[in-house]
C-alpha positions in Angstrom: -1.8 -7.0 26.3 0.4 -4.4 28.2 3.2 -6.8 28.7 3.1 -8.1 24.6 3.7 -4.1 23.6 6.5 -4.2 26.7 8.3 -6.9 24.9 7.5 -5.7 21.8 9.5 -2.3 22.8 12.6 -3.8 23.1 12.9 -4.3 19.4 13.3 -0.8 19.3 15.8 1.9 20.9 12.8 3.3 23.7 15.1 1.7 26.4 17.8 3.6 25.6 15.7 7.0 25.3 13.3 6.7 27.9 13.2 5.0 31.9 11.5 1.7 32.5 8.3 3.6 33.8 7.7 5.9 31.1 8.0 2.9 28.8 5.4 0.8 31.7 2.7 3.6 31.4 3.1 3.9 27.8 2.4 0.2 27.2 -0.3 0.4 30.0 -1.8 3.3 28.0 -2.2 1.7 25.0 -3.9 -1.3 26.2 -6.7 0.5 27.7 -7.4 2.0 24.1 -6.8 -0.8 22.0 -9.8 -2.4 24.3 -11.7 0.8 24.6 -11.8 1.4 27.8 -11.8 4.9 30.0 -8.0 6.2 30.7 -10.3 7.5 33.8 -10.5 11.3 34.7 -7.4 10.9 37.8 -3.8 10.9 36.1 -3.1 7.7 37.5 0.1 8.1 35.0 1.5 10.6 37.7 1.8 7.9 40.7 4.7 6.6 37.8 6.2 9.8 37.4 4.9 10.0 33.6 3.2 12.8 31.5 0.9 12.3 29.2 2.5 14.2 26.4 5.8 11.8 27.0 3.5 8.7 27.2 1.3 9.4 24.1 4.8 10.2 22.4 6.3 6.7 23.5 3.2 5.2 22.7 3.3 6.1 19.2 6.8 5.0 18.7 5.8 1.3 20.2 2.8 1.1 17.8 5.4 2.1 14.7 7.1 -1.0 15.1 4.2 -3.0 14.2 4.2 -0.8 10.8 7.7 -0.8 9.6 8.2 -5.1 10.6 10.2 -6.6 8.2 8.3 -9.5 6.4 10.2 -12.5 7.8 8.4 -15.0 5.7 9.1 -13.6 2.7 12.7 -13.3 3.4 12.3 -17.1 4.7 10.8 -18.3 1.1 13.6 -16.6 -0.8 16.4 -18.6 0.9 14.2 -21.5 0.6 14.8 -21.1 -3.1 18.2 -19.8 -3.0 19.4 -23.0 -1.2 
């Protein structure tokens, strides 16, 4: 799951914003509460050189892409009648 929201990132400008870690615990972040489990009591985050704040932020900006995706299909069906 953490590596489909990396990929997914680069569809957006994060890499140009932010270092590949910040990005990594971001991704890594958001897995464990998409599947509900504990981000655990130890900031593990910190071993990558990431804050919470930062990652929570990043985080947020990796989930908007999922809302503002442009409707491919749609566009496909209108060229389908255009042609």
């Amino acid at each position: 799951m953490s590596w489909g929201y990396l990929n997914d990132s680069y569809r957006s400008r994060l890499c140009l914003y932010y270092p590949g870690n910040i990005i990594v615990t971001a991704c890594v972040y958001l897995s464990l509460r998409k599947l509900n489990l504990s981000v655990g009591s130890c900031p593990w985050w910190g071993l990558l050189e990431a804050n919470l704040d930062i990652m929570k932020s990043v985080g947020a900006d990796i989930l908007n892409i999922y809302e503002s995706r442009t409707d491919y299909y749609g566009a496909e069906s209108i060229i389908k009648k255009i042609c």
